[in-house]
Structure formats: structure tokens, C-alpha cells
C-alpha positions as CSV (number, residue, x, y, z in Angstrom):
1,X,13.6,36.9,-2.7
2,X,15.3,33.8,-3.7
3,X,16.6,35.0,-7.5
4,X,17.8,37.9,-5.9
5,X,21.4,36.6,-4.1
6,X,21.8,35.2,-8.1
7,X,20.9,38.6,-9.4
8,X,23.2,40.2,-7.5
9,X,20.6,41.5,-5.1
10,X,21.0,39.4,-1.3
11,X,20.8,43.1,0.7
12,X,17.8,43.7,-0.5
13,X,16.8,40.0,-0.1
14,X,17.2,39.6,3.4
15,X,15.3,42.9,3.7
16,X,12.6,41.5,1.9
17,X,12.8,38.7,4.5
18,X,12.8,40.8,7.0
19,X,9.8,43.0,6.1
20,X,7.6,39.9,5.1
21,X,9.0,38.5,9.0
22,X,7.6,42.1,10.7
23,X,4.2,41.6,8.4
24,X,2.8,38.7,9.1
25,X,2.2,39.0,13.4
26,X,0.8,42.5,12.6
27,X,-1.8,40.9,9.9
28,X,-2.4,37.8,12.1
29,X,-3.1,40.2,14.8
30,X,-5.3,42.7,12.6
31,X,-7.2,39.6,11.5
32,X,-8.5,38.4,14.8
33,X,-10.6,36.7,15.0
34,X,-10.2,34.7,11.9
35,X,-6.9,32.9,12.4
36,X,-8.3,31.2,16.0
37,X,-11.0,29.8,13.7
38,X,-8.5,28.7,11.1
39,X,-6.3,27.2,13.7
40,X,-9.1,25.7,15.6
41,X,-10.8,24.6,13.0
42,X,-9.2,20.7,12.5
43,X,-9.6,20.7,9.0
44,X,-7.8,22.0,6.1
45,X,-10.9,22.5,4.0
46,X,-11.3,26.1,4.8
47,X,-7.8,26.4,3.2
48,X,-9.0,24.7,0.3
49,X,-6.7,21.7,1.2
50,X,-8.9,19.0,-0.5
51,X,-7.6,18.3,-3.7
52,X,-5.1,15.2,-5.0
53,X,-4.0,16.2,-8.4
54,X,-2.4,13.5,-10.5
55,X,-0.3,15.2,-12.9
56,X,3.2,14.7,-14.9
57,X,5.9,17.8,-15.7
58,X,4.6,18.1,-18.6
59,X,1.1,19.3,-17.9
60,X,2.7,21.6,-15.4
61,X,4.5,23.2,-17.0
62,X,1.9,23.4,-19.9
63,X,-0.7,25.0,-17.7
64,X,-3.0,21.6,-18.5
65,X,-4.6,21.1,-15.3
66,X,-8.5,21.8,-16.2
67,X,-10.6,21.3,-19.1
68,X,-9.1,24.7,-20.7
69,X,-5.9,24.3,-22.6
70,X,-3.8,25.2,-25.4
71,X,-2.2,21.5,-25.8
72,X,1.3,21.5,-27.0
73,X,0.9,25.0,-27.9
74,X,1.7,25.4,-24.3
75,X,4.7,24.9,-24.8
76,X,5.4,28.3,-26.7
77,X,4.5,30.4,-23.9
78,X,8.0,28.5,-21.9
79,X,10.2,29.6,-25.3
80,X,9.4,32.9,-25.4
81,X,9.8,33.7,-21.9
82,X,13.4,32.0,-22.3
83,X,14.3,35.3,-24.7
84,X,15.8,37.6,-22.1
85,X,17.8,34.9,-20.8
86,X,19.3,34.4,-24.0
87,X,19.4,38.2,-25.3
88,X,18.9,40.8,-22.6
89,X,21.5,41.7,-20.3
90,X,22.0,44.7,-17.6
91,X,19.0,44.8,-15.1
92,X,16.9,43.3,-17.7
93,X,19.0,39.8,-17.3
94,X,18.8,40.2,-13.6
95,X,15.0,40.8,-13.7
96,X,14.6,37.7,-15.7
97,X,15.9,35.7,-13.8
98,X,13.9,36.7,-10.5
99,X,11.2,35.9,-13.2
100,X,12.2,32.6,-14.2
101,X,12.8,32.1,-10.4
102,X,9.2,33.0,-9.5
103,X,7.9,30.5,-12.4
104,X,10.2,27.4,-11.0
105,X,8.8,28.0,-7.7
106,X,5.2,27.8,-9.1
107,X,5.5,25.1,-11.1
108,X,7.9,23.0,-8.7
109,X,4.8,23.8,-5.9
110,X,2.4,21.9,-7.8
111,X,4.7,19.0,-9.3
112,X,7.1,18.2,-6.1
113,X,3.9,17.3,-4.1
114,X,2.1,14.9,-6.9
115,X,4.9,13.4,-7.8
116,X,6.9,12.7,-4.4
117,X,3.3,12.8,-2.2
118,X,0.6,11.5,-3.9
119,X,-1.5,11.1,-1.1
120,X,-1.3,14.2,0.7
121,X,-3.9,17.0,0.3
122,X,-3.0,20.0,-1.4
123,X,-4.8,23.0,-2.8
124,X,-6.0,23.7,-6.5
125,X,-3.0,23.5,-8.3
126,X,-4.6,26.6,-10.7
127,X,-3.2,28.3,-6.9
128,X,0.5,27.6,-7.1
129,X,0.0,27.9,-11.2
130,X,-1.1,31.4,-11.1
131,X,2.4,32.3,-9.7
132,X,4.1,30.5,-12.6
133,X,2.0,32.4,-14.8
134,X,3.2,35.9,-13.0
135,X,6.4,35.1,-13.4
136,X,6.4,33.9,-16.9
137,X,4.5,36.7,-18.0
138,X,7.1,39.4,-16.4
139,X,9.9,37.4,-18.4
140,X,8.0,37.8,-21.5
141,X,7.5,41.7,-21.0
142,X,11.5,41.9,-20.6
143,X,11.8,39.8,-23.6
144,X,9.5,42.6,-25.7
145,X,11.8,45.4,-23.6
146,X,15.0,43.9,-25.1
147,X,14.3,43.3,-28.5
148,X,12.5,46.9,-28.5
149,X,16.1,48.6,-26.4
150,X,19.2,45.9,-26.8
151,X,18.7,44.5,-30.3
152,X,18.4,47.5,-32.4
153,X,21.7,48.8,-31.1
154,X,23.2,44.8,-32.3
155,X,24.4,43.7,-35.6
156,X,22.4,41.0,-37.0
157,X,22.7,37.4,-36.2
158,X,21.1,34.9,-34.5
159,X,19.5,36.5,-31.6
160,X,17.4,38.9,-33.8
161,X,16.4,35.1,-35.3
162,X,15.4,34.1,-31.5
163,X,13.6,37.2,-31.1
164,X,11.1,35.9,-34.4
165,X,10.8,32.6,-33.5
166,X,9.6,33.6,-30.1
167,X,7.0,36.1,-31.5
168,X,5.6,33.0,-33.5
169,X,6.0,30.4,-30.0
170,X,4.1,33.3,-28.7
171,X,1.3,33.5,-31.0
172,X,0.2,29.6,-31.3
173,X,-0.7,29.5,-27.2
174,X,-2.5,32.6,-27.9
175,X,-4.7,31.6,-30.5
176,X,-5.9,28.5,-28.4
177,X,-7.0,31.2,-25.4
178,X,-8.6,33.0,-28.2
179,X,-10.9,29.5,-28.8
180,X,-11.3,28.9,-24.7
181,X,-12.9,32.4,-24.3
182,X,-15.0,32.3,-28.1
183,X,-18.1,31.5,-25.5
184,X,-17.2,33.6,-22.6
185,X,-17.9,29.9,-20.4
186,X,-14.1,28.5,-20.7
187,X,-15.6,25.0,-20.6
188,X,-17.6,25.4,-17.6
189,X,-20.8,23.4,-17.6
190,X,-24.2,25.8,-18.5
191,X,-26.0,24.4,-15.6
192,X,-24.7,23.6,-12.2
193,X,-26.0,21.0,-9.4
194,X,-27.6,24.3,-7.5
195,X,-29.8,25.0,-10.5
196,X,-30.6,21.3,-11.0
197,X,-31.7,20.2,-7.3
198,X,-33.6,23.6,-7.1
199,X,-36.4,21.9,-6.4
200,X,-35.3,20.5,-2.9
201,X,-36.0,24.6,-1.8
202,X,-39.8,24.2,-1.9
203,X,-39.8,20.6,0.6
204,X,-39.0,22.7,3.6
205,X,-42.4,24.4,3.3
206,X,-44.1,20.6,3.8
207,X,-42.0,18.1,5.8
208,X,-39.6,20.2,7.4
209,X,-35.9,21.4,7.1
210,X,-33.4,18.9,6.1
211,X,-29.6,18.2,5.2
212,X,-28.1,16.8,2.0
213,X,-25.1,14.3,2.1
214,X,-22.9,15.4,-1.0
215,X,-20.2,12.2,-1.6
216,X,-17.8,12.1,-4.5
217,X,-14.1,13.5,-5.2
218,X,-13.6,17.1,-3.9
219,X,-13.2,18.3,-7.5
220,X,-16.9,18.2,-8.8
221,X,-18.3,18.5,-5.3
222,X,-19.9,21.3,-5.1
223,X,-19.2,22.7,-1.4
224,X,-15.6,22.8,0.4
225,X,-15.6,19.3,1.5
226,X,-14.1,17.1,4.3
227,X,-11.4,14.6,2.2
228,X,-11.5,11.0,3.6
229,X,-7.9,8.8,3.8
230,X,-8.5,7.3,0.4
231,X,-9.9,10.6,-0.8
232,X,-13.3,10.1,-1.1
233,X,-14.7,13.7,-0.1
234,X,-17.8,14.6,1.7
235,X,-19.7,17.3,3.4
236,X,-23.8,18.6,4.0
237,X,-25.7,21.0,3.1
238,X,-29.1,22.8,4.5
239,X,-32.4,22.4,2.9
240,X,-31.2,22.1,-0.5
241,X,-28.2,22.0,-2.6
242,X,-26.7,24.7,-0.5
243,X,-25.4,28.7,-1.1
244,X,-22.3,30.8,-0.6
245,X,-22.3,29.7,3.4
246,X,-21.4,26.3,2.8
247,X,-17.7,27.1,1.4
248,X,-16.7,27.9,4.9
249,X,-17.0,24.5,7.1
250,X,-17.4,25.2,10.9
251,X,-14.9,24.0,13.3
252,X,-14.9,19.9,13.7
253,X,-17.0,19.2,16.7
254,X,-17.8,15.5,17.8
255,X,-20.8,15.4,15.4
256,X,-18.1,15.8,12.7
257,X,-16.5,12.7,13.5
258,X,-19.5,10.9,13.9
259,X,-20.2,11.6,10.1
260,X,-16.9,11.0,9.1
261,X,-17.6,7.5,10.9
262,X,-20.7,7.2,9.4
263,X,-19.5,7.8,6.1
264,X,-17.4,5.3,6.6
265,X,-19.8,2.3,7.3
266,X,-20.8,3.3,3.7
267,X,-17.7,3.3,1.2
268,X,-17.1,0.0,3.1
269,X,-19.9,-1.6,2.5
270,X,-20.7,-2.4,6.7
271,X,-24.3,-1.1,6.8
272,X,-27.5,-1.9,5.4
273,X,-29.2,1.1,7.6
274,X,-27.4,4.3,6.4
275,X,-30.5,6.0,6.7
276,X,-31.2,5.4,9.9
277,X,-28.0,6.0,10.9
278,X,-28.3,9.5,9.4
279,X,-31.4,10.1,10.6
280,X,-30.8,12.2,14.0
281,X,-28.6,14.3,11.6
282,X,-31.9,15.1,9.8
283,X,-30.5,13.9,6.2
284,X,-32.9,13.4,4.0
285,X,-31.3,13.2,0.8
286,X,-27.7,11.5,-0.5
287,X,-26.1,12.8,-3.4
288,X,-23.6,11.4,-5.3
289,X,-21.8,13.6,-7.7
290,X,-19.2,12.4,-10.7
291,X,-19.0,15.7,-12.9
292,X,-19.1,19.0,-11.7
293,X,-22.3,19.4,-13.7
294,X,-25.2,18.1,-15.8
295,X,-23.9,16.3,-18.5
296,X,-20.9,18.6,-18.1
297,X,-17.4,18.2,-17.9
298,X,-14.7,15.6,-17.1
299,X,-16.0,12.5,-15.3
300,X,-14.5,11.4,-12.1
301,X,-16.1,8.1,-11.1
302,X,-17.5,7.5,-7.8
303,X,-15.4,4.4,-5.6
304,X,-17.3,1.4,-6.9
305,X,-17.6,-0.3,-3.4
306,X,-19.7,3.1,-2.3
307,X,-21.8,2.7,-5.0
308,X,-22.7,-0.5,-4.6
309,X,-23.0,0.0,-0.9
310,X,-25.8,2.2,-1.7
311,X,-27.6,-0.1,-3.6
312,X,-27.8,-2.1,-1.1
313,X,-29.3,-0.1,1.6
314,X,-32.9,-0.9,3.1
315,X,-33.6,2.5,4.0
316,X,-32.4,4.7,0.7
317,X,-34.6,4.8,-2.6
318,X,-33.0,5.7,-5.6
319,X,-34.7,9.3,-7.3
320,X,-34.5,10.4,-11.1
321,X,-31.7,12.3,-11.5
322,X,-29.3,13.5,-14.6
323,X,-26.2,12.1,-15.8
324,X,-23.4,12.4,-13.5
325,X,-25.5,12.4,-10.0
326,X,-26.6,9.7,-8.4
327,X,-29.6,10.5,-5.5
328,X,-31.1,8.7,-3.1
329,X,-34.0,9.7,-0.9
330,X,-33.9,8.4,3.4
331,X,-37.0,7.0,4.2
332,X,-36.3,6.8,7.7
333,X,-35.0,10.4,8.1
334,X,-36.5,13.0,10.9
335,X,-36.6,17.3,10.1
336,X,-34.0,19.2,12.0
337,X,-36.9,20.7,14.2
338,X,-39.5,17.2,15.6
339,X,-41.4,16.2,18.0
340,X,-41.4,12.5,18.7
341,X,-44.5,11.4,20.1
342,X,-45.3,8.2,22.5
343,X,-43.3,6.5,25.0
344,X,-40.6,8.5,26.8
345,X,-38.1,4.9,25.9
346,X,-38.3,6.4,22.1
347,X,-35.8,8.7,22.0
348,X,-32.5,7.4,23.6
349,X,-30.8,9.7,26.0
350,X,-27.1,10.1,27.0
351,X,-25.7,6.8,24.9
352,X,-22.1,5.9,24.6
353,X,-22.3,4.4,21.0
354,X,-24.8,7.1,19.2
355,X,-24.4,4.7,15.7
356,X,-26.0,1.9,17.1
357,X,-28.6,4.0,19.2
358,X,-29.6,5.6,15.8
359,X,-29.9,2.4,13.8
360,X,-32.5,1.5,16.7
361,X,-35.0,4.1,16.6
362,X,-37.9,4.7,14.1
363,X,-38.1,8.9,13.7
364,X,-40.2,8.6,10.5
365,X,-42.8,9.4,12.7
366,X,-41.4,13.2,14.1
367,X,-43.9,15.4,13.7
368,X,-41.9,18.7,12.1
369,X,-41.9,22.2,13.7
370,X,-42.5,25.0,11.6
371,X,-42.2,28.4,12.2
372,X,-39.3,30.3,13.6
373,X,-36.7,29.6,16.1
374,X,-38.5,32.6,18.7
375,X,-42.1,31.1,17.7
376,X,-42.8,27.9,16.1
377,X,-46.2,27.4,15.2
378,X,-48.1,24.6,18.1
379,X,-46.5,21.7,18.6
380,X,-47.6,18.7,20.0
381,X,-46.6,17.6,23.7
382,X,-43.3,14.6,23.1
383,X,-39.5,15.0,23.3
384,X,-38.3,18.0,20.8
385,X,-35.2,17.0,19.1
386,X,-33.2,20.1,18.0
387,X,-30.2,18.6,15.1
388,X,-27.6,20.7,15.9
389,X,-24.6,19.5,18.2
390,X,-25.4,19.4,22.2
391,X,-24.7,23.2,24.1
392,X,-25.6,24.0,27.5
393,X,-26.5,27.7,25.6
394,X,-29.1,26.8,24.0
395,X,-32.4,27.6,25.4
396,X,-35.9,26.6,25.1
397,X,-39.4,27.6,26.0
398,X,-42.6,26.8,25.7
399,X,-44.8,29.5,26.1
400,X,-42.0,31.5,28.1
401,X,-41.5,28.6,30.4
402,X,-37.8,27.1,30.4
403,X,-37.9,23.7,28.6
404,X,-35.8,21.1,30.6
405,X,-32.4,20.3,28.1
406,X,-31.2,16.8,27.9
407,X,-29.1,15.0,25.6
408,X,-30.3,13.1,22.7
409,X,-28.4,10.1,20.3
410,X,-25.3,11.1,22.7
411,X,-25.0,14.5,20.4
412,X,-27.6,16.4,19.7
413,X,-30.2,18.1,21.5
414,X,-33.7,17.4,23.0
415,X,-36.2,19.2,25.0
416,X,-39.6,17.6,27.0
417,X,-41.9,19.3,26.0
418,X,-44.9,18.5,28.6
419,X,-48.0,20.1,26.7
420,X,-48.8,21.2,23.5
421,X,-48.1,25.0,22.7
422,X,-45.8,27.4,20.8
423,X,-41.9,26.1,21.4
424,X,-39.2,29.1,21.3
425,X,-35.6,28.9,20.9
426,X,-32.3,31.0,21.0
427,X,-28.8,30.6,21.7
428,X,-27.4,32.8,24.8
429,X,-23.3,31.8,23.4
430,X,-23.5,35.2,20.9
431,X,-22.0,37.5,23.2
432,X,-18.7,36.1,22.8
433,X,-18.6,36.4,19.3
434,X,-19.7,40.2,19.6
435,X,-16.6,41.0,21.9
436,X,-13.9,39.4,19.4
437,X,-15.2,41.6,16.5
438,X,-15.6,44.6,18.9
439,X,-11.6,43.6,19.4
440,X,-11.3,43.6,15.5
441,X,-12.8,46.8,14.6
442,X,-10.7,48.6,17.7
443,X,-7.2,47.2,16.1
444,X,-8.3,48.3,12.7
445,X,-9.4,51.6,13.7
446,X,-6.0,51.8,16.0
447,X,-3.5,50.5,13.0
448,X,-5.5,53.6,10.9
449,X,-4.8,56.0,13.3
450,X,-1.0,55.0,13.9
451,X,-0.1,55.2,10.0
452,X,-1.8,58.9,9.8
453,X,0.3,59.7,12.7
454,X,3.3,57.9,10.9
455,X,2.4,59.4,7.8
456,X,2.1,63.3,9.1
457,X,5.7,63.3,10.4
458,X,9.1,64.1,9.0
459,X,11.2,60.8,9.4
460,X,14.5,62.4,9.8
461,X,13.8,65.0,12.1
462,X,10.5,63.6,14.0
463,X,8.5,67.0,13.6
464,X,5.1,67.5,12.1
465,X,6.0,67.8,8.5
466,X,4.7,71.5,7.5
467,X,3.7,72.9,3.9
468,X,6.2,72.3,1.7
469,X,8.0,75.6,0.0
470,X,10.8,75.6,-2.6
471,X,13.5,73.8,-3.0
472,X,16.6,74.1,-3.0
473,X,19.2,72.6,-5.2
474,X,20.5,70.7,-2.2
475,X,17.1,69.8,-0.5
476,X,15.9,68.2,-4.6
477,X,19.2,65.8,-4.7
478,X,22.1,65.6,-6.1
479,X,20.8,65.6,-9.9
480,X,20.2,69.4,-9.8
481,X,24.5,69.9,-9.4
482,X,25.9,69.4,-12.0
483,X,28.9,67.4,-11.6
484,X,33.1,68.0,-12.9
485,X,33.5,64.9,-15.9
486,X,29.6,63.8,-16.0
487,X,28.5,62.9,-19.2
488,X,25.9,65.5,-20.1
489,X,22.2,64.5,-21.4
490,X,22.7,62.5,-24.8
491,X,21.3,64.4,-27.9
492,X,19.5,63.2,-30.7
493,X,21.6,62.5,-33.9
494,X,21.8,65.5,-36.1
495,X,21.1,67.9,-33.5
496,X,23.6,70.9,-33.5
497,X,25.9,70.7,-30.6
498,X,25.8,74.0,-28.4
499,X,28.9,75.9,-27.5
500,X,29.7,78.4,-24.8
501,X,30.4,78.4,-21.4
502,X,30.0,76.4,-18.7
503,X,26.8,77.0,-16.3
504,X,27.9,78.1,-13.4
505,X,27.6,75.9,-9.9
506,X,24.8,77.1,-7.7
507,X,26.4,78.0,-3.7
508,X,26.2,75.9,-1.2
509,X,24.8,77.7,2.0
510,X,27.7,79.1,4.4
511,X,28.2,76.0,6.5
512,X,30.6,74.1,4.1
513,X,28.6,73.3,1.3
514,X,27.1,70.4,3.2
515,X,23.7,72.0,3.6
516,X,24.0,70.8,7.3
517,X,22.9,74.4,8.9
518,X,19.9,74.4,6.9
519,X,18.9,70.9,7.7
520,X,19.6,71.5,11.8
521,X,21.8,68.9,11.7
522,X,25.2,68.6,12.4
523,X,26.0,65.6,10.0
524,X,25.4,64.5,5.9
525,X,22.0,64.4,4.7
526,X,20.0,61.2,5.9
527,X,20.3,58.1,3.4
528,X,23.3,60.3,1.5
529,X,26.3,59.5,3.1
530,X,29.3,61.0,1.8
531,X,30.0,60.0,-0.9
532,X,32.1,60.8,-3.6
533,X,29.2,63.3,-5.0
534,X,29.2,65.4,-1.9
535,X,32.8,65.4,-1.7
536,X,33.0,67.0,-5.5
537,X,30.4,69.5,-4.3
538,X,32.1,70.5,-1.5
539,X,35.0,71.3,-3.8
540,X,33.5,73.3,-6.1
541,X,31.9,75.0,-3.5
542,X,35.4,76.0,-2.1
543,X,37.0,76.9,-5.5
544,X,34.0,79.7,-6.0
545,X,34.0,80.7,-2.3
546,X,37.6,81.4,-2.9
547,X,37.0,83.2,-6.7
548,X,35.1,85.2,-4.9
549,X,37.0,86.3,-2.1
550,X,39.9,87.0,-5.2
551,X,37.5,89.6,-7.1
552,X,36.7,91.2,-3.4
553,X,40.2,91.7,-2.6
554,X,40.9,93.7,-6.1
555,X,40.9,97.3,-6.5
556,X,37.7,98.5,-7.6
């Protein structure tokens, strides 16, 4: 849309730009009710918005952005896309340069924002770089259209010298993608973090479900993270090292920001209690990740003060763990499902500084609940914390008695639980949810049946298109007339060249040669005009009306 004004295309350019205008309410609306969630999301990590990429023009426009590269091979790929600048012309020069157009914008969307904004969050630049690639690609397919069409019509000179050397600046890039893909694993690592910290999957069975802290720069992490100001990213996982799920962040409730606070005390070193400041949040392990796997790719070094932050803490021990992850284990941590036994004063309820409240209280003690959410298995008689952030929906009981709800750590939620017995719970807010994909399905199902009606009818006329019969000369276009002084089809050298006469013109029906009658209409054909085809036909359409009315006029 933006080549085309230079290509000699701006009508169809601010079509474009209207169609694409039209487009996007009608998706937004048929993707209710994902775009609320977007929008009400407060954070960009959905969109992938997490990244900070440090990189020069040069390995922009060279495609080096990952461990997969061809070097200064790269370079190759930009000559021989230049070729139909240089030796195409006709629509091929104007489709080249909406090529070249689509590449700049590509490569300027990944460079303009490291070099001018270092500090903003962006997406993967491989995003904005997959464009450049389209677009490069297109100009090197009218490249091979040009040398196959234009050149071999042109005496020899320099561009048929271009043409080679671009064929060879072709080639070296290629062999170098040849030696990424010899293992099929394009320098990914063989094992991941998921495979690694499988083990994590069988503690749920003993102590209780838990979280996992993930710290480290969004690049290697291995979840959609939340980015901190000085781009330390961060994020949690359930019961392990986490699954498909965790690459879709909920919306940012309060709890969110009382990580993001908590993570906080840690990279500057203002805590010696992270774990028990985590512990209402049932973490029980913190990860620190600086490759995206074992042993495995480039390493990106964890902020030194958050390291030795860590280090320091009275409530973390250090676990085993392989090159490029540093774990710790919170000794002070509580499951996501406990009872707290003892004195009512244990648990603190309704506080105005939930960091401080947390850093207070003891949970090693919590006694886990297993079982599931409608059942658990018995349960001692204590306060029932419930790690997930405070609602007024969610419901407990204890043996189909309502469980009174109160507010635990200022955030999260607790039940009193007066006797011992089997503890149920559920959440009533579902009902919501179910009505906005009800909405979904309706305007999917009512878009569907508005382009079959759209589709079934006959735009010029608005009638129910019928079966379609024969047609005639006039109804198939104007390339079945033939024309006074158009150039016949070209023949292939050597052929013999026919002689005779001409073949005759094909009538018009009797309403002037316009076809008009036939149509119903009063006026040209729709999208036809009259132009100065028509307006040829018409004439030959008179000259034989009138031939013949000469040959009926003579004596027999």
C-alpha cells in the first residue's frame, strides 16, 4: 500500500486502505471475546511485547538475530533481490519495487526501535523480519522472471553480467541454510528446562501443589513473561516447570503487582526473607534461567545484584541444577490448598501492607489439602488458605455446609474451617464467561450465513443468481470481438502465415449493439463503461445491420 503511489498504483492504494479500514471492526467484532481480554489485560506479554533486542543495521539487514545464520553470506540474498531494479522494467519494475518497499518496512520495524528506543519493549524481531523476508523473496522471483522474459530479447552487456553475479550472491546464503538445517534442530538446544525440572511433577503427590518463580531476560525464559523497567523478566508457573497454558498470562490483578513488588525487593538487594514473602503465593521453588537450555545456546547473564541477592537470603537453599539455571528451594513456603492450625492470630486477616504481614508468619507448618477442588480428602479443623486472588464467587463447604469467606495476607483467600471433614470448592463467576462465547459462536454463525446469502446473489441485478447457460459473445467480454486494427495472436517463428478472409463480426442483439435488452438494463454493462471498445463494436454492428439491409433491398 505504500510502494504503490510510486508504482504508479495510489487508486488502488487508498482502496487497499479502505478495505483493510472496513476489516478490522468486523474481525474485532467476530473475535469477541478476545480483544476485551487483550485490552484489559495491562500487559503486553500476551502480545509478545517482552523483548529488547540490541542490534546494529547490519545484522538486520543480514537476518542475524538468533543463533542461525549465514554470516556475511547474508549479504547475497540483499544483491540479488536488487536485479529487477536494475534490469526488469514494465509491471515487473513496479512489482519490485512494492517488494523492496515491503522489505524496508520490515527491516526499518526492527532497527528504528533498537536503535532510537532502546528501552522500550518490542516483539521478536524474527516478527517484523519475516516480512522483510516476504518481500525480498518476491523481488528475487521477479528477478528469475526477468532474466527468463526481458534478457533474452536484450543484446549482451552488462546486465546479463548482473544477472550471473546474482545467481552466485544467491547461492553462498543458501549453502549456509543448507548447514543450519543438516540436523533438522537449527541450533536449538536437544533438551529444554521442561524436560530438565520434570521431576518437580511427582512433589505435588506429597507436599502439595506449588508455584515456580522463573527470573532471567525474556529471551531464554521459558513462559511469556512480565518485563521489569530495567528488563529483568519474570513470571510463575504451576506445579512444575509449566505447559502450553502458561504462554497466555491472565489479566494483572492486585496480586500481580504485589509480585512485581516483591520481585523487586529481590534484584535490589532489600530483603533477606524472599521466601516468606512468597510464601502466601505458595512458591516453592525460584528459578533462575541464563540460556534457553541445558548447556545450550547463547548465554544471557542474570543481573549480578539479583544473584547475589539470592545468596543472601535466609529462607532459600540453593538445589543442584545444570549449567545455565540457577535454583533455589523456599523453606518457608505453604501449598496452594492448607490448613493452618493453632491460634486464630496466625493467619493475618484484612492487612494494608500484605509484604510485611507475609514476612511475619510461619506457614511451614500448613497442613496441604489433597484431593479435588469438589472433595478434598479430610482436613483438619484451622483457617484454609485458598492462593488464588480474593473473589466474593468463590465458594466453600465443608461437608455441604457454606464455609464463612474472609480475606487472608490482604489478597488471597481463607476459609474457617470449624471441624475436621471433607472441604469442597467451586467458583460460581463461570456463567459470565459462557454468555460471551455463546455471543461468539452466534456472530460466527451470523457472518456465515450473511456471505452464503452475499454469495448466492447476482451483484448487478440483486436476483438469486440461477444456473448458468451459454454465453454469449457479449455476456464472455470484450476478448471474444474481435476488434478493427488489433494486433492478432503472435505466431511462432517459421510458422506459415494464413491468408483469406476476414472472420466475420458476431451481431449484436437488436437493441444497438449494447447488449442492454438482454441485460434488463437500460445503460452499459456494469464495470464496462463505454469505452472506446464498445464504441467500435457498436460500429461494426451498424455497418453489418446496414449490409444487410442492402442485400434485402436487391432483387432476388
Amino acid at each position: 500500500m505504500l510502494a504503490s503511489p510510486l508504482a504508479g498504483g495510489a487508486r488502488w492504494a487508498v482502496r487497499a486502505l479502505g478495505v483493510a479500514a472496513a476489516a478490522v471492526p468486523v474481525a474485532l467484532l467476530l473475535l469477541v471475546p478476545w480483544p476485551w481480554s487483550l485490552v484489559g489485560s495491562g500487559t503486553r506479554g500476551p502480545l509478545g511485547v517482552v523483548f529488547r533486542p540490541d542490534l546494529d543495521v547490519s545484522e538486520v539487514l543480514r537476518f542475524e538475530t538468533g543463533p542461525a545464520g549465514a554470516g556475511w553470506t547474508g549479504w547475497g540474498l540483499l544483491a540479488a533481490a536488487a536485479l529487477p531494479l536494475a534490469v526488469a522494467s514494465g509491471p515487473r519494475l513496479a512489482w519490485a519495487t512494492r517488494a523492496w518497499s515491503l522489505a524496508l518496512v520490515g527491516f526499518a520495524a526492527v532497527w528504528v526501535p533498537s536503535r532510537f528506543f532502546p528501552d522500550e519493549l518490542v516483539p521478536a524481531p524474527e516478527g517484523a523480519l519475516s516480512l522483510a523476508a516476504l518481500g525480498l523473496a518476491l523481488a528475487v522471483g521477479l528477478g528469475v522472471g526477468a532474466v527468463v522474459e526481458d534478457l533474452r530479447r536484450a543484446h549482451f552487456g552488462w546486465r546479463q553480467l548482473a544477472s550471473v553475479a546474482a545467481v552466485a550472491a544467491l547461492a553462498a546464503p543458501a549453502l549456509g541454510f543448507l548447514a543450519d538445517a543438516g540436523d533438522g534442530r537449527w541450533h536449538a538446544p536437544g533438551r529444554d528446562w521442561v524436560e530438565e525440572l520434570s521431576w518437580m511433577d511427582t512433589e505435588v503427590a506429597g507436599a502439595g501443589a506449588f508455584r515456580v518463580l522463573w527470573l532471567g531476560d525474556p529471551s531464554v525464559l521459558p513462559l511469556d513473561p512480565a518485563v521489569r523497567p530495567d528488563g529483568l523478566g519474570y513470571g510463575l508457573t504451576r506445579d512444575g516447570p509449566g505447559d502450553l497454558r502458561d504462554l497466555w498470562p491472565a489479566p494483572v490483578r492486585g496480586t500481580d503487582r504485589l509480585l512485581a513488588e516483591t520481585v523487586d525487593l529481590a534484584a535490589q538487594g532489600r530483603t533477606s526473607r524472599l521466601g516468606h514473602a512468597l510464601a502466601p503465593m505458595s512458591v516453592r521453588y525460584v528459578a533462575v534461567v541464563e540460556r534457553p537450555g541445558p548447556e545450550a545456546g547463547a548465554r544471557v547473564a542474570a543481573p549480578p545484584l539479583l544473584l547475589g541477592s539470592l545468596q543472601e537470603q535466609l529462607d532459600l537453599a540453593r538445589l543442584e541444577s545444570e549449567a545455565g539455571l540457577v535454583l533455589y528451594e523456599n523453606t518457608a513456603w505453604a501449598p496452594t490448598r492448607a490448613v493452618v492450625t493453632g491460634d486464630d492470630e496466625t493467619v493475618p486477616l484484612d492487612t494494608d501492607d500484605p509484604k510485611a504481614a507475609a514476612m511475619r508468619t510461619e506457614l511451614d507448618g500448613a497442613v496441604p489439602v489433597h484431593g479435588p477442588l469438589r472433595g478434598s480428602r479430610p482436613v483438619p479443623s484451622g483457617m484454609l488458605l485458598w492462593s488464588e486472588a480474593y473473589d466474593t464467587r468463590w465458594r466453600a463447604g465443608l461437608e455441604g455446609d457454606a464455609l464463612e469467606h474472609v480475606r487472608t495476607f490482604g489478597w488471597a483467600n481463607g476459609y474457617e474451617v470449624p471441624a475436621g471433614g471433607s472441604v469442597s470448592l467451586r467458583f460460581d463467576g463461570q456463567w459470565a464467561r459462557y454468555g460471551l462465547l455463546t455471543l461468539q459462536v452466534a456472530l460466527w454463525v451470523g457472518w456465515a450465513v450473511l456471505l452464503s446469502l452475499a454469495g448466492g446473489r447476482d451483484p448487478s441485478s440483486g436476483a438469486v443468481a440461477g444456473p448458468a447457460g451459454p454465453a454469449t459473445p457479449h455476456e464472455r467480454g470484450t476478448g471474444d470481438v474481435p476488434v478493427v486494427g488489433a494486433p492478432g495472436p503472435r505466431r511462432g517463428r517459421g510458422a506459415p502465415r494464413r491468408r483469406g478472409r476476414p472472420r466475420p463480426v458476431t451481431p449484436c442483439p437488436p437493441d444497438g449493439g449494447s447488449g442492454a435488452a438482454a441485460r434488463g438494463s437500460g445503460g452499459p454493462a456494469p464495470g464496462r463503461g463505454v469505452d472506446g471498445v464498445v464504441l467500435r463494436r457498436r460500429l461494426l454492428d451498424r455497418r453489418g445491420a446496414g449490409r444487410r439491409g442492402d442485400r434485402r433491398g436487391q432483387p432476388g
